[in-house]
LUMDRENVEX-401075 format. One record per residue (C-alpha): y negated, z, x. Coordinates in nm, 3 decimals. Example, Ala and Ser with C-alpha at 12.3 -4.5 7.8 and 13.67 -1.06 7.14 Angstrom:
REM LUMDRENVEX-401075
node Y->0.450 | Z->0.780 | X->1.230 $
node Y->0.106 | Z->0.714 | X->1.367 $
This chain:
REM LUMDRENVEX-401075
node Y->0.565 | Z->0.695 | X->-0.482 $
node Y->0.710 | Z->0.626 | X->-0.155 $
node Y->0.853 | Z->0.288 | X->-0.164 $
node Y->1.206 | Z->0.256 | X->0.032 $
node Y->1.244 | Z->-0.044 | X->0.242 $
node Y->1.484 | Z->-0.345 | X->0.187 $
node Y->1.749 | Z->-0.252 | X->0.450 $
node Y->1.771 | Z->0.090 | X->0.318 $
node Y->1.849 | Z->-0.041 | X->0.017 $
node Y->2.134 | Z->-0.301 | X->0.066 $
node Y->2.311 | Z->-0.020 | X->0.245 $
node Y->2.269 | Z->0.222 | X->-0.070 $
node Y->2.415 | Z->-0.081 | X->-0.235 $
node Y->2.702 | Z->-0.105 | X->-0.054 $
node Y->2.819 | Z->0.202 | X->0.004 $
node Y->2.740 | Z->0.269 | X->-0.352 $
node Y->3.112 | Z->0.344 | X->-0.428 $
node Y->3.274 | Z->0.434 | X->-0.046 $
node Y->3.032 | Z->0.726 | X->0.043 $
node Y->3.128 | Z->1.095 | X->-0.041 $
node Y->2.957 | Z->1.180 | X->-0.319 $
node Y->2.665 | Z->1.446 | X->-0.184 $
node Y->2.356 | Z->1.264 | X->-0.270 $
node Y->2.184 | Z->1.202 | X->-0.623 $
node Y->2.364 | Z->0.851 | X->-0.707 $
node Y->2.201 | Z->0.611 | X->-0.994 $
node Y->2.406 | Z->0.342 | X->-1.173 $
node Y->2.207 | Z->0.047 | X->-1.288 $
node Y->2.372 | Z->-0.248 | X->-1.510 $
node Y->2.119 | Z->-0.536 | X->-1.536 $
node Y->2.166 | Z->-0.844 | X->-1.639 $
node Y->2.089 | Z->-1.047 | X->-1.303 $
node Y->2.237 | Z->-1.405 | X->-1.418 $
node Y->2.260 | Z->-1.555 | X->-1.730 $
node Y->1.974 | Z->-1.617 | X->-1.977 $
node Y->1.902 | Z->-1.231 | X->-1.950 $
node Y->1.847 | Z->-1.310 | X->-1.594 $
node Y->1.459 | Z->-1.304 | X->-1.657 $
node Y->1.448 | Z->-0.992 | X->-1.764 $
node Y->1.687 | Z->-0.807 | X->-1.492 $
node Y->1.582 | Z->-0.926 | X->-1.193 $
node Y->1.206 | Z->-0.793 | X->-1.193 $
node Y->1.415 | Z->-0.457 | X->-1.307 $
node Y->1.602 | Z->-0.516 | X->-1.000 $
node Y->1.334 | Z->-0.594 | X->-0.838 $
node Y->1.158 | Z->-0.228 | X->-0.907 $
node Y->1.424 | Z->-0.004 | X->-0.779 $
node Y->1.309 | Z->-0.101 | X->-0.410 $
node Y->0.974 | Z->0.094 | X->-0.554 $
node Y->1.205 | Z->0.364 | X->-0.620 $
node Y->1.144 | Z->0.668 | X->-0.321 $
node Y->1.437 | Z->0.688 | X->-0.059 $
node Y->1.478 | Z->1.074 | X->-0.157 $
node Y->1.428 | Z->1.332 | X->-0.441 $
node Y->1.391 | Z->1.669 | X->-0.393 $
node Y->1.548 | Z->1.641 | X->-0.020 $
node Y->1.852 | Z->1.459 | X->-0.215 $
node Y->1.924 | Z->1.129 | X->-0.079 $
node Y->1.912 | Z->0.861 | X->-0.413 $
node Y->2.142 | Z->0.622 | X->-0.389 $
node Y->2.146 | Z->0.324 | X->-0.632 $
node Y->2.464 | Z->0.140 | X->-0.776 $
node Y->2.361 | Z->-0.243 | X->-0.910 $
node Y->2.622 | Z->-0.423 | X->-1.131 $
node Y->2.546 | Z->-0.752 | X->-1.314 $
node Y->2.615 | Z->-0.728 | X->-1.695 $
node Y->2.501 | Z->-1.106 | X->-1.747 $
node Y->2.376 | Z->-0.957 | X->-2.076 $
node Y->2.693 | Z->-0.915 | X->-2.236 $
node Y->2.795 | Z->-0.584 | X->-2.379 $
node Y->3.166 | Z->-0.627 | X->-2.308 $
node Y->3.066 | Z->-0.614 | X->-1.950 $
node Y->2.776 | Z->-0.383 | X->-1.973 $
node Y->3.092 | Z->-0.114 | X->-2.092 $
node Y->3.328 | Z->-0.260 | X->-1.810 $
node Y->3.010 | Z->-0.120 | X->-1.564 $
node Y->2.936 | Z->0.214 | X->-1.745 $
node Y->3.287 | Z->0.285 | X->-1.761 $
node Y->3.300 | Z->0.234 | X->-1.378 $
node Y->3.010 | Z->0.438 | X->-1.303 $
node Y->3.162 | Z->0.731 | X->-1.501 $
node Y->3.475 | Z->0.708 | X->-1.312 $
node Y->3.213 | Z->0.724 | X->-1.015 $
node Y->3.073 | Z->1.056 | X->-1.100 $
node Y->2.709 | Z->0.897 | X->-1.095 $
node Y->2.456 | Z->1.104 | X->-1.248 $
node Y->2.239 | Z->0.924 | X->-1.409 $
node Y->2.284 | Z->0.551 | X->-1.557 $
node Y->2.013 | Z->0.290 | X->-1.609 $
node Y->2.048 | Z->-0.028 | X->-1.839 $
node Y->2.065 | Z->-0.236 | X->-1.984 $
node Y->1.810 | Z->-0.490 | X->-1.990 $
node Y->1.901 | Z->-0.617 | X->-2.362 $
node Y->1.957 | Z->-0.425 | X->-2.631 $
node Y->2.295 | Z->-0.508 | X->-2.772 $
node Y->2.416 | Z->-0.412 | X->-2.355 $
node Y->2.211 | Z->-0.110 | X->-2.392 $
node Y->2.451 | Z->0.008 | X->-2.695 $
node Y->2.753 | Z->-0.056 | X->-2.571 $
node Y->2.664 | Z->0.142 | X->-2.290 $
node Y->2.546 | Z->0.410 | X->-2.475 $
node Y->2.894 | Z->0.510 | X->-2.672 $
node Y->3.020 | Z->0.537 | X->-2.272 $
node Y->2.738 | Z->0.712 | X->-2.165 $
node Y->2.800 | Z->0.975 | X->-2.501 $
node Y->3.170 | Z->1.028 | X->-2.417 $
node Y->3.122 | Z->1.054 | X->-2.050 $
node Y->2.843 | Z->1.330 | X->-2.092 $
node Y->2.597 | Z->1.151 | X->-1.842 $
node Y->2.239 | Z->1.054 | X->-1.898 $
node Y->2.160 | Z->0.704 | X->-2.025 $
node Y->1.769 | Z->0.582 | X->-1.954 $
node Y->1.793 | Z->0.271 | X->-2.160 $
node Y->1.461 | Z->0.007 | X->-2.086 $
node Y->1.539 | Z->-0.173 | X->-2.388 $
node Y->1.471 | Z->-0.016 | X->-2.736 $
node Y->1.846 | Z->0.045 | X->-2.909 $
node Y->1.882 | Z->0.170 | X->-3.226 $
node Y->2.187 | Z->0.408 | X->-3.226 $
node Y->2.355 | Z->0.584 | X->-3.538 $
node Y->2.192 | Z->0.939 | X->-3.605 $
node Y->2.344 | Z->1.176 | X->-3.325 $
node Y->2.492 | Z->0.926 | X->-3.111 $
node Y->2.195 | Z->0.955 | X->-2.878 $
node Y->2.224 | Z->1.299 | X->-2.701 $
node Y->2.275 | Z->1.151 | X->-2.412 $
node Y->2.047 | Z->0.857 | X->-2.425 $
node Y->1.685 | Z->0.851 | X->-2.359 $
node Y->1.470 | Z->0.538 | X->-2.406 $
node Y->1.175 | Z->0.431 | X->-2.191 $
node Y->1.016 | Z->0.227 | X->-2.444 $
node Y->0.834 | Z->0.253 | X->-2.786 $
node Y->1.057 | Z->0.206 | X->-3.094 $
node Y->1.026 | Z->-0.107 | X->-3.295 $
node Y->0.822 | Z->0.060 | X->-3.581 $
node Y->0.538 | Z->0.153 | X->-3.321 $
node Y->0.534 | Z->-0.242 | X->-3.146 $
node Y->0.567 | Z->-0.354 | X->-3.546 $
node Y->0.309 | Z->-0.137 | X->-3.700 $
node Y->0.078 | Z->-0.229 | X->-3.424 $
node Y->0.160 | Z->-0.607 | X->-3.484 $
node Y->0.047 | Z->-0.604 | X->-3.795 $
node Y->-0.251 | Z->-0.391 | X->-3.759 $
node Y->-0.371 | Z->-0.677 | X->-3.553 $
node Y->-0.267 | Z->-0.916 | X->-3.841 $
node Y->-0.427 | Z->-0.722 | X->-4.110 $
node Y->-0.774 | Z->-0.707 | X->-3.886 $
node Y->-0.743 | Z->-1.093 | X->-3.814 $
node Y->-0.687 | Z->-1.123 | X->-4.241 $
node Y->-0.310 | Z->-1.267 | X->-4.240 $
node Y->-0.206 | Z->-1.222 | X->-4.591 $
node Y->0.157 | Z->-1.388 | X->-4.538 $
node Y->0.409 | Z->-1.388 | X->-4.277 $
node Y->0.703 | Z->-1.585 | X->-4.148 $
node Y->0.997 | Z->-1.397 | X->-3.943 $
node Y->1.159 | Z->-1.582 | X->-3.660 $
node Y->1.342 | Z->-1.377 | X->-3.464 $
node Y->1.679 | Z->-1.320 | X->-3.254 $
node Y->1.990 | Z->-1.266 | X->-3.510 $
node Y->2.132 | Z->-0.940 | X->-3.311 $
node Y->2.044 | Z->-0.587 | X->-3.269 $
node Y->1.708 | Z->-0.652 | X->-3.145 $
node Y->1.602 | Z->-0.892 | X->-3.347 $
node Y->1.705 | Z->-0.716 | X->-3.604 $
node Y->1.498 | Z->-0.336 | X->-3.534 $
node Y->1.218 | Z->-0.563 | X->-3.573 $
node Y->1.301 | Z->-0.664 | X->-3.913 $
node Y->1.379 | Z->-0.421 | X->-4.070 $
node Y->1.037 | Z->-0.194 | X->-3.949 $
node Y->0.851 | Z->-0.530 | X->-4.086 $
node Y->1.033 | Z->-0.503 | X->-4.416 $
node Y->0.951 | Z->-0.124 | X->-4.437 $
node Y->0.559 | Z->-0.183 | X->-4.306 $
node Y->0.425 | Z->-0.533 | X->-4.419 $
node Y->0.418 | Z->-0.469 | X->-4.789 $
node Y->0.189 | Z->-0.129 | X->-4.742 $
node Y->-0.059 | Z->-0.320 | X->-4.551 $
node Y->-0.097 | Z->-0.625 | X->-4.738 $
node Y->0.088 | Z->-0.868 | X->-4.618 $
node Y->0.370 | Z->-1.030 | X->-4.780 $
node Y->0.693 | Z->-1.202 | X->-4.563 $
node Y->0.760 | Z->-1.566 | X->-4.717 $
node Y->1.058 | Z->-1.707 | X->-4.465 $
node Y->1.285 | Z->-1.525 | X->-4.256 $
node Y->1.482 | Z->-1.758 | X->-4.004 $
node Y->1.704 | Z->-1.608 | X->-3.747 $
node Y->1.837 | Z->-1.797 | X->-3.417 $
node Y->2.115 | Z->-1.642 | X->-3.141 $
node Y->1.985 | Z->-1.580 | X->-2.741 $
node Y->2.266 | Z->-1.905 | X->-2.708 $
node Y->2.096 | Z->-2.170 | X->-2.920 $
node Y->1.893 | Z->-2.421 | X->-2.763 $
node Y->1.710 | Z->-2.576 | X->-3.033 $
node Y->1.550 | Z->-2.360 | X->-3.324 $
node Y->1.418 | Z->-2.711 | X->-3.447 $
node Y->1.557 | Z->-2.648 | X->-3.799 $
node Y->1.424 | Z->-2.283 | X->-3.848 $
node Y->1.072 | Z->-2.381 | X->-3.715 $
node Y->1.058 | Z->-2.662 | X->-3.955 $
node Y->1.154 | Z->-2.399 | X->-4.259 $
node Y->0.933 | Z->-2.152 | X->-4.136 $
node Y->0.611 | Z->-2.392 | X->-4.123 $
node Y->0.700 | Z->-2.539 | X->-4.483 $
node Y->0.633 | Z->-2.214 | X->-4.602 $
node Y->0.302 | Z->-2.270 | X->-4.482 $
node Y->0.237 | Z->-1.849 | X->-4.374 $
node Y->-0.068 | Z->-1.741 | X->-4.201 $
node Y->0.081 | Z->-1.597 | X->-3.928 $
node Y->0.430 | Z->-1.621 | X->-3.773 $
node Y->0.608 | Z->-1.277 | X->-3.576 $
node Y->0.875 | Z->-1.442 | X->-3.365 $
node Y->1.138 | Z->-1.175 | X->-3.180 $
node Y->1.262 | Z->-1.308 | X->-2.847 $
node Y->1.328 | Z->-1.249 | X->-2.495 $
node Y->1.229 | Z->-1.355 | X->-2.206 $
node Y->1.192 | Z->-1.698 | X->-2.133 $
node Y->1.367 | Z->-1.739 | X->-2.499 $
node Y->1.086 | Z->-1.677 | X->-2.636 $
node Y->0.946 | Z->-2.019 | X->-2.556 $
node Y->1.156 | Z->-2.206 | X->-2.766 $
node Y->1.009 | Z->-2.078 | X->-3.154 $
node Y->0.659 | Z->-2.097 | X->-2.992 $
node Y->0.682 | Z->-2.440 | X->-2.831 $
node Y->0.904 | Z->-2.552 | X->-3.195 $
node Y->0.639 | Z->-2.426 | X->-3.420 $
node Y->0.379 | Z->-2.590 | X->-3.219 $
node Y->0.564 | Z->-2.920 | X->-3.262 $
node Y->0.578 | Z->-2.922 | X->-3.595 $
node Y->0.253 | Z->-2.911 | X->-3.631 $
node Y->0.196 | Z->-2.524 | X->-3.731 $
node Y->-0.140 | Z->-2.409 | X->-3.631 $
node Y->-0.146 | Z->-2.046 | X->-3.771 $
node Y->-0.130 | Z->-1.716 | X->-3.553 $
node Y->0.185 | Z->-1.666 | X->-3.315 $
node Y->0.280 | Z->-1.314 | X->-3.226 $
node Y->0.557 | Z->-1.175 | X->-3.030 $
node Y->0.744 | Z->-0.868 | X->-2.951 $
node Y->0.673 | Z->-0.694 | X->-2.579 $
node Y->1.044 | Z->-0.879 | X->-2.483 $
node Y->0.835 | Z->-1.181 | X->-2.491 $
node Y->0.583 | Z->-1.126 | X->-2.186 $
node Y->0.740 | Z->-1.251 | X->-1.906 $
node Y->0.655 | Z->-1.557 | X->-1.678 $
node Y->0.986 | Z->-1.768 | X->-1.760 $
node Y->0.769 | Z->-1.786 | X->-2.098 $
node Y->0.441 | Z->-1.884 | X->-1.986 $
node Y->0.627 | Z->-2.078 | X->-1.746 $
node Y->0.835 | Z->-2.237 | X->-1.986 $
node Y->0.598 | Z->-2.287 | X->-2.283 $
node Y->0.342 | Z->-2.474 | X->-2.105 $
node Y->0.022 | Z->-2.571 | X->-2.246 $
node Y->0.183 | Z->-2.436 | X->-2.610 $
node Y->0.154 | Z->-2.085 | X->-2.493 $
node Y->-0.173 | Z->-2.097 | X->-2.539 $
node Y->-0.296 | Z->-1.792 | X->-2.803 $
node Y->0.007 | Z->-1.642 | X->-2.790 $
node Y->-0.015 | Z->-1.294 | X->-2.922 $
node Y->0.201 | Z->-1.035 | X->-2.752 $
node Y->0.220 | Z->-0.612 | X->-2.827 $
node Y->0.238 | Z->-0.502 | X->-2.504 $
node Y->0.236 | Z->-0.177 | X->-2.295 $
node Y->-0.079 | Z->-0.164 | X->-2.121 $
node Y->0.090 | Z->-0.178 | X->-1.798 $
node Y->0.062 | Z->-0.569 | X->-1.810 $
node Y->-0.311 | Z->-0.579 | X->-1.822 $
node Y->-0.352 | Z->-0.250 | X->-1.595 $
node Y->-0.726 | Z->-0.382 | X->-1.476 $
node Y->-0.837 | Z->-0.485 | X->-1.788 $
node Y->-0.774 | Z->-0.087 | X->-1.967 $
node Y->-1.047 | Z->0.143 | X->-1.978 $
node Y->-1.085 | Z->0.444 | X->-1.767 $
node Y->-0.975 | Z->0.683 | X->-2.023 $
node Y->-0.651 | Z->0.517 | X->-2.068 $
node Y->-0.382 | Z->0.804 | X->-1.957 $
node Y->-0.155 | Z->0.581 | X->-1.776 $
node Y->-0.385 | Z->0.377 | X->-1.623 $
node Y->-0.377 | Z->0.517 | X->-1.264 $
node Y->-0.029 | Z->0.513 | X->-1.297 $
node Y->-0.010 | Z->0.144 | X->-1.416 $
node Y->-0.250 | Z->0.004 | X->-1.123 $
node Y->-0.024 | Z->0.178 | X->-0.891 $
node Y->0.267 | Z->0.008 | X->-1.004 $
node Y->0.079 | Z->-0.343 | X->-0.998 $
node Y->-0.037 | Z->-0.264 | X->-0.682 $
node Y->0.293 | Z->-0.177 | X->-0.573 $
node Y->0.480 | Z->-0.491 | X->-0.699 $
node Y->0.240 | Z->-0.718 | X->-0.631 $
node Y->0.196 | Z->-0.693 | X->-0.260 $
node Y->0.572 | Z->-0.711 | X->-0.247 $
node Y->0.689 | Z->-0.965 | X->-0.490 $
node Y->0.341 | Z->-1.161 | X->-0.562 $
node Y->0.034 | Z->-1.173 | X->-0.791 $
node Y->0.081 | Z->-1.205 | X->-1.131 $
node Y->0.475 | Z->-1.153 | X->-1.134 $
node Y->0.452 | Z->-0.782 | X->-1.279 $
node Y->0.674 | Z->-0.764 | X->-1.605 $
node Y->0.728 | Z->-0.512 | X->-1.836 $
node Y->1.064 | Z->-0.452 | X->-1.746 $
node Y->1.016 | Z->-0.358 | X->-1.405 $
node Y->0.732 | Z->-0.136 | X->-1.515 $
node Y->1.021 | Z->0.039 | X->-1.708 $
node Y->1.204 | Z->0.063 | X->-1.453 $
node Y->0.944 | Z->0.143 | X->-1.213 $
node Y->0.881 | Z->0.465 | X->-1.423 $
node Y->1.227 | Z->0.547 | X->-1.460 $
node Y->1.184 | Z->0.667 | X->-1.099 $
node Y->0.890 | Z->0.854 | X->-1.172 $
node Y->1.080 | Z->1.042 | X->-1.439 $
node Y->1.376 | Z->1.118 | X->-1.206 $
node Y->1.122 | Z->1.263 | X->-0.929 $
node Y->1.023 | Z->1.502 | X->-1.169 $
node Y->1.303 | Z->1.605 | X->-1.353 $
node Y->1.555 | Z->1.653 | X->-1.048 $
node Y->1.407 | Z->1.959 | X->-0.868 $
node Y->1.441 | Z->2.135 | X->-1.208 $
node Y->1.844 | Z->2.001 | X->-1.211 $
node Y->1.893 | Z->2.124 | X->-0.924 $
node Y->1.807 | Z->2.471 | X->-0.978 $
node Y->2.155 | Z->2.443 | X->-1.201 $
node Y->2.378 | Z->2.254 | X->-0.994 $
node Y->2.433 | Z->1.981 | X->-0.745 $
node Y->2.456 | Z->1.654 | X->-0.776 $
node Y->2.820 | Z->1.474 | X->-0.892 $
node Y->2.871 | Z->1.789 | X->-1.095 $
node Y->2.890 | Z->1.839 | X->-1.488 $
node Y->2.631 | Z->2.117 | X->-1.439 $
node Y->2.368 | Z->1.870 | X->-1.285 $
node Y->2.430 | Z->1.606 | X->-1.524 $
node Y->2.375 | Z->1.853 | X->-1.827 $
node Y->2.049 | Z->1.994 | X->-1.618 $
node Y->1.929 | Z->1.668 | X->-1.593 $
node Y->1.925 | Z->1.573 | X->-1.995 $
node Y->1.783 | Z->1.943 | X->-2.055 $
node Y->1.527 | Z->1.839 | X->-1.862 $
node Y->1.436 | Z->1.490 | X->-1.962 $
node Y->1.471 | Z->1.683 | X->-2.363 $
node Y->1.181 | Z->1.891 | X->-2.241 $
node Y->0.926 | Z->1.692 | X->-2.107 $
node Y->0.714 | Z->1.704 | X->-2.430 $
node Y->0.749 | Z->2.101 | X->-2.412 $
node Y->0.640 | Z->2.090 | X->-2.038 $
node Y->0.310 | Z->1.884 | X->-2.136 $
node Y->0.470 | Z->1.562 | X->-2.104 $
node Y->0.496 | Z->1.289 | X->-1.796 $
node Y->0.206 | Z->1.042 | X->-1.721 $
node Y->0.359 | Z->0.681 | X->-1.681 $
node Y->0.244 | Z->0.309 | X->-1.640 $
node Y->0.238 | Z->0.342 | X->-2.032 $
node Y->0.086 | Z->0.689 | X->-2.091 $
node Y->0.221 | Z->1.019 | X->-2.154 $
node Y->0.572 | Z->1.025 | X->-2.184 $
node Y->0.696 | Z->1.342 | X->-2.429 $
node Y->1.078 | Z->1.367 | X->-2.514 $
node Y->1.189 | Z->1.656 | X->-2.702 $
node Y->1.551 | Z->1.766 | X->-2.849 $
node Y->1.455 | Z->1.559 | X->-3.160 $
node Y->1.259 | Z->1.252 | X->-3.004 $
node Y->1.466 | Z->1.045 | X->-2.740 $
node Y->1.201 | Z->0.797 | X->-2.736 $
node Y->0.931 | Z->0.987 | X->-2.626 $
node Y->0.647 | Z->0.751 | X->-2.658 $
node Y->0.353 | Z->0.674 | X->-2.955 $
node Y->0.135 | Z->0.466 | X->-3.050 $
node Y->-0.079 | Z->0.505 | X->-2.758 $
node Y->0.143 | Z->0.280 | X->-2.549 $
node Y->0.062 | Z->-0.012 | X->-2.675 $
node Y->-0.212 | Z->-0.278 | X->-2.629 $
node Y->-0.186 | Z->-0.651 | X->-2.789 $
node Y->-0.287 | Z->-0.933 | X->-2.549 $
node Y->-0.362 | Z->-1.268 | X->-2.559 $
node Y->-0.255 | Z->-1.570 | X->-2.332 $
node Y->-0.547 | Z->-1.754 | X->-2.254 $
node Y->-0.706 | Z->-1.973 | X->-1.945 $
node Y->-0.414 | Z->-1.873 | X->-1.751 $
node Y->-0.385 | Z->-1.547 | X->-1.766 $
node Y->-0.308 | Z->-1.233 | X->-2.048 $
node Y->-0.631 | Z->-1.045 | X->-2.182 $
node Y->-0.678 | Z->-0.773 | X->-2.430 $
node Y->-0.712 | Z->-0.916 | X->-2.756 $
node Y->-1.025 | Z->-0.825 | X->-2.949 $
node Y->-0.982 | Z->-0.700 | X->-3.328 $
């Protein structure tokens, strides 16, 4: 992937919405301050990975700051409709992500969501995610649970969409594998203390504790239960693996249990891993331009969203150009058939959409790590 250099992409920026509209134009909505902020601006961060042209169309990339509120997540689609743009990207939370979505379903534009929304049955024509659904990071949490012999569970988790996909796959899974939930505590991405719902959750005395955060969020239930004195297993949602939380947590990160995608541990996967070469070339990538060790998921996501676009806009374009209805339709047809067409390697494995499956991604992209002397490892069974 050719990466396109930091001058060439201010200008995109700002000329986002002057510039006739002749080249292939992406709208992004991130949130880039706020407490979302550690989550959009490695996505931010990855569009400078993104190449500087697609199929001999010039990409140009439109950035607005959604400060993780859906209110102004829809203020931004709403803008980029009125823009013609032909594809939109975002949001980096979930509840954002659906707002966006019922704009991105009456405009008739394609929606490549990084965050895993749920959306009513239908509502999701236009919107294709670039992540696993919560039942696949669930089921794989507590396949690690039920090898490590946790026979009950305590919920902590965020008290909003996200949170809440994550529930209600653990109240449909836990039960057939053995282990039974015995406190469920919710908390809002606002709160700054989850003192009281860490102090519930440990009287119940569980085995093993699944907390769903974000970000650098995500410190606060694991450094509360490790104050109260809880010493069972801590494990987290992929939302949770980012360095605000390492950063933040401190010493009391320390066996935190994480289902990632195996983009985050891209040296430590074995050679037969599909997405592998794909995943060191991202880290590789990244790295050498932002630092070592500051890889998240979330620009991986993004990072592949340009991978999907190089593939599916040649075939777009074969229907119309870009700024047109015609493209825009091309472009989901597309996307719909990738799991026909034999499906797209990514940093995560092989991504297969079809007209029934918007999410386009199994079991097989996921790994659970481990935070441990510093660093994140593949955890052993």
């Amino acid at each position: 992937m050719k990466t396109r250099n930091k001058a060439s992409f201010a200008l995109a920026l700002s000329l986002a919405f002057t510039a006739a509209h002749a080249d292939l134009t992406v709208g992004v909505s991130l949130a880039l301050t706020g407490p979302g902020a550690s989550l959009g601006l490695p996505a931010r961060n990855a569009l400078t990975l993104w190449p500087e042209t697609i199929a001999g169309e010039k990409v140009r990339v439109v950035v607005l700051d959604d400060a993780a509120d859906p209110t102004i997540a829809m203020k931004n689609a709403r803008r980029f409709i009125e823009d013609k743009v032909d594809v939109i990207v975002g949001a980096s939370n979930t509840p954002a992500t659906i707002a966006i979505a019922q704009v991105a379903d009456e405009g008739q534009t394609v929606q490549i969501s990084p965050s895993p929304a749920e959306l009513q049955p239908g509502r999701d024509k236009w919107v294709f995610r670039d992540v696993m659904h919560a039942e696949y990071y669930t089921e794989g949490i507590l396949l690690a649970m039920k090898a490590a012999g946790v026979k009950t569970l305590g919920f902590l988790g965020l008290s909003d969409a996200y949170g809440e996909s994550h529930l209600v796959a653990l109240d449909k899974q836990a039960a057939g594998m053995g282990i039974k939930v015995v406190a469920v505590e919710r908390f809002t991405r606002a709160d700054t203390s989850v003192a009281g719902q860490a102090l519930k959750i440990s009287a119940a005395r569980p085995d093993a504790v699944f907390v769903v955060a974000v970000g650098g969020g995500a410190a606060l239930p694991q450094k509360a239960l490790k104050d109260r004195g809880y010493r069972g297993k801590i494990y987290h949602t992929a939302a949770s693996l980012t360095p605000d939380f390492v950063r933040l947590a401190g010493k009391d990160a320390d066996g935190a249990q994480v289902m990632s995608g195996p983009e985050q541990v891209a040296e430590q996967l074995p050679e037969s891993h599909p997405g592998r070469k794909r995943a060191l070339e991202f880290v590789q990538a990244y790295e050498s331009k932002y630092g070592a060790k500051t890889r998240t998921q979330f620009s991986a996501h993004i990072y592949d969203i340009g991978i999907m676009l190089q593939q599916v806009v040649p075939l777009a374009l074969k229907q119309g150009k870009p700024g047109t209805a015609e493209f825009r339709s091309a472009l989901r047809d597309a996307l719909e058939n990738t799991g026909a067409a034999g499906g797209l390697v990514t940093t995560k494995g092989v991504l297969r959409y079809t007209p029934s499956d918007h999410w386009g991604y199994g079991p097989d992209a996921r790994v659970m790590v481990t935070w441990r002397a510093g660093d994140w490892h593949i955890s052993q069974p």
